[in-house]
N, C-alpha and C positions, 0 to 999 in steps of 0.2 A: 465753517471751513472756508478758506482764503482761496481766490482762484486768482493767480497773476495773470495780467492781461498780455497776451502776447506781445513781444519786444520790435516784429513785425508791426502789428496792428496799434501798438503805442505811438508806435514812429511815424505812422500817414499823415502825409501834409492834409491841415483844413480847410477847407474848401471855402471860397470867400463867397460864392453863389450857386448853394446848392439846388440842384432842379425839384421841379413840385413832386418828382418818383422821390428823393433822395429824402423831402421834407415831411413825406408823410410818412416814409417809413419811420422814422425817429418821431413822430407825432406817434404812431402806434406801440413802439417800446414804451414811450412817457407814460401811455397809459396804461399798459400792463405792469408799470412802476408802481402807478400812482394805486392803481386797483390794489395791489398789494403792501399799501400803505405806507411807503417806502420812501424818504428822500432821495435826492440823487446822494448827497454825502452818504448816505445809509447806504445808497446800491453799491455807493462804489467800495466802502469799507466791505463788503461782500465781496467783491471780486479783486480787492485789494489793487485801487486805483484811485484815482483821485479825483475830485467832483468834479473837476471839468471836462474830465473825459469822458462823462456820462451825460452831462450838459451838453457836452460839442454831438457826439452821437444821435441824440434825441433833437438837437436844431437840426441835422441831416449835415454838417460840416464835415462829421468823419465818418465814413466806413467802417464795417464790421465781419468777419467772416461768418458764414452760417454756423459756425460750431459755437461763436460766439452767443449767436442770437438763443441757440440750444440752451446756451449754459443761463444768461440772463432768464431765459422763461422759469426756468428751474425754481433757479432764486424767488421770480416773481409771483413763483404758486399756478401757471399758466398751464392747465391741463386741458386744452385745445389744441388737440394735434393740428388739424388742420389750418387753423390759426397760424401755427409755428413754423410750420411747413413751408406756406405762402410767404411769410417773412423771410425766411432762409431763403429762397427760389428767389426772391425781390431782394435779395443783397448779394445773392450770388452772379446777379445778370450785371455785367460790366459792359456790355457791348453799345460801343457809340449810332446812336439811331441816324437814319439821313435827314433828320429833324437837327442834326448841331450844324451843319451847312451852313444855316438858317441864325447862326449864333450873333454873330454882330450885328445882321440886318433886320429882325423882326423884335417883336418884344417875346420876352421872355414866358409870358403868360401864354403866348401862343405854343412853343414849344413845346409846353408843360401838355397843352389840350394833345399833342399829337403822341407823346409819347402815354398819356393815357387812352388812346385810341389804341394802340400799337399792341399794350402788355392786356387790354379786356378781355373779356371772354365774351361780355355780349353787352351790344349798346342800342338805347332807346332813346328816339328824342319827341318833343313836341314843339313844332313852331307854328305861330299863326298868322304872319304876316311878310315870312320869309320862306324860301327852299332853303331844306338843310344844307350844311356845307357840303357833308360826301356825297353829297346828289346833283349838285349844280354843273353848269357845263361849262367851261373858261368863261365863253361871252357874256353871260349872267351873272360870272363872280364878277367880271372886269366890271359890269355897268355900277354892280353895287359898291365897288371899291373907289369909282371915280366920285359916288355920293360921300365919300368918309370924309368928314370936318372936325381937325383943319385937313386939306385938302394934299391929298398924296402925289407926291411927283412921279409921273408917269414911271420910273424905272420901278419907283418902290410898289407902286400898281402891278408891275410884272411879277414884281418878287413875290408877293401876295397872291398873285394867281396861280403859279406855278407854287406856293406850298399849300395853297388850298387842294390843286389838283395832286399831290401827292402824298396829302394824306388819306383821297380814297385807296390808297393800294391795299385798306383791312378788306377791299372790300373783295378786292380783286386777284387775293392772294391765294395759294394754293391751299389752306385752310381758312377760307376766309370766316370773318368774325359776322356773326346773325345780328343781324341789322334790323329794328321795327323804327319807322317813320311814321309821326302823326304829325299830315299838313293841313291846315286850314282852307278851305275854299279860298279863302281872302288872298294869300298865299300864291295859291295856284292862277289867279286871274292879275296880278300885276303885272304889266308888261313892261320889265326893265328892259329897257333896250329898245323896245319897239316890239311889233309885231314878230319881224322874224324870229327874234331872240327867245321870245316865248314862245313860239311853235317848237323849237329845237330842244329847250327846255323841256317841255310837256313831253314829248317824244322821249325824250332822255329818260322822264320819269319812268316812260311807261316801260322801256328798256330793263330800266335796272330793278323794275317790278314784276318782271320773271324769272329774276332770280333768285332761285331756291333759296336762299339765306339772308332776301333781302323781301322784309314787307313792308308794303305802301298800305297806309290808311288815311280817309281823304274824313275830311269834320265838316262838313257840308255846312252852308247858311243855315238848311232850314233845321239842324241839331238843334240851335239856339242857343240859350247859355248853356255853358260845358265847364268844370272844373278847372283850375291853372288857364283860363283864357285870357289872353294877353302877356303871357309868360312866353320863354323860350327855353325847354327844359331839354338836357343831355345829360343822359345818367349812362354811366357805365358801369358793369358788373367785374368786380375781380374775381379771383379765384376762390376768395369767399367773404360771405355777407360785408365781414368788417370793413375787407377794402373796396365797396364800393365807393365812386363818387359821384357827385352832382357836377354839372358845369352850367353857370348861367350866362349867358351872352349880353354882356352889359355893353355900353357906347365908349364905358372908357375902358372897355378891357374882360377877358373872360374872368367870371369868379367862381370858383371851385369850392364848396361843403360836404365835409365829410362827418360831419357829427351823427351818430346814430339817429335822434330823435328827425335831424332834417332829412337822412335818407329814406327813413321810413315813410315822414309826411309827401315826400317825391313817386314815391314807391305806390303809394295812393293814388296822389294826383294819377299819374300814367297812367294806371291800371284803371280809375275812370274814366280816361280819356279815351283809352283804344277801346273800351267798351261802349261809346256814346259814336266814335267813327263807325263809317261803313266798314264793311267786310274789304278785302281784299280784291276780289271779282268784282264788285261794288264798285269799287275807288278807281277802278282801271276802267270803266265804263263810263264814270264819272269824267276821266279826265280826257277819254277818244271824246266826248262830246263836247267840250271847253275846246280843246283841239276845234272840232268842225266849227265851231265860233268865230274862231279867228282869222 
């Protein structure tokens, strides 16, 4: 049976620079394609369209309605309601985040990191020679931004601080999103900025480590080796298993995996890692006395 593609949804301009939400959703149709063995010329003879409007969809260039996404699953044999569900809510949100502000002046990879902050349900990171970004306090981001080579000009240094500090608002929103941090001791004793800057920091930490939806976990020296050490992992959870993703914080740029087999191996790492940290009570007693250090 032939399903014409709406005259609406045929006619949407493609998009010359789709964001990493728009890219993975069309990475997620591809493969409920591909699972059902399907070419795109095959799908589209199915819905009676033509390959490249199922090519342009699946690069994330064109949008879809959710009724659409319904019908495609049909076709694709995709009996995961909740699967379906998630995708339709993820093509039905059109609304511009205050992350596109941000559009001419930052790179685009960061963007992407904020509007996956934005749409999770729950995020986990591990670093061990940094504070996380939703955790740091302007002066901390600023010292680490003046270290970025080639070397940032002071305005763009602002720009940067100011969307680092507003993409904690998951955190500090009226449903905010549950937050687990694993920081390395390492971590915790860098004094970027000097002394001050790290007392304020450490303080900061310990701040945002009372609240209800935000745990700190500290990997002490004497843990010793610990799994993913020397990584920097941010994983967020979507609305289900499939969309979660990875973010890895590389020098030239964040990189993002979402392959099943790497979220699982991530999924591991973490779950060893929070288990080899102190406890919570632990980490917050750990870090008043790195405080009286200083």
């Amino acid at each position: 049976m032939w399903v014409t593609w709406s005259i609406k949804e045929a006619g949407k301009p493609v998009r010359s620079n789709p964001t990493g939400r728009q890219l993975r959703f069309g990475a997620e149709l591809r493969k409920l394609r591909e699972r059902a063995g399907l070419t795109a010329t095959e799908a589209g003879q199915l819905l009676g369209v033509k390959q490249n409007q199922i090519s342009n969809t699946e690069a994330g260039r064109v949008g879809v309605s959710p009724e659409r996404v319904r019908t495609l699953a049909r076709h694709y044999k995709c009996a995961d309601a909740a699967l379906i569900e998630a995708l339709s809510v993820m093509t039905a949100d059109r609304t511009r985040g205050w992350w596109e502000e941000y559009r001419e002046i930052l790179p685009a990879a960061l963007l992407d990191l904020a509007e996956v902050e934005h749409h999770a349900r729950r995020l986990r990171t591990a670093i061990t020679v940094h504070i996380p970004g939703l955790l740091q306090t302007p002066d901390h981001a600023r010292e680490l931004f003046r270290q970025v080579v080639p070397e940032l000009s002071p305005p763009d240094i602002e720009h940067r601080v100011s969307f680092r500090i507003k993409r904690q608002t998951v955190l500090f929103k009226d449903s905010p999103t549950p937050y687990l941090a694993i920081v390395h001791e390492a971590a915790l004793r860098m004094q970027f900025g000097g002394a001050g800057v790290a007392k304020g920091q450490l303080r900061h930490l310990l701040d945002m480590s009372e609240r209800e939806h935000v745990t700190l976990k500290v990997l002490p020296f004497a843990a010793g080796s610990f799994p993913g050490s020397g990584q920097s992992i941010f994983y967020s959870n979507g609305p289900v298993p499939q969309l979660d993703a990875v973010h890895l914080d590389q020098s030239h740029g964040p990189v993002f995996l979402d392959a099943e087999a790497q979220l699982q191996m991530y999924r591991v790492l973490l779950d060893r890692m929070e288990r080899v940290a102190l406890t919570p009570e632990l980490s917050r007693d750990f870090i008043l006395n790195l405080l009286g250090d200083l």
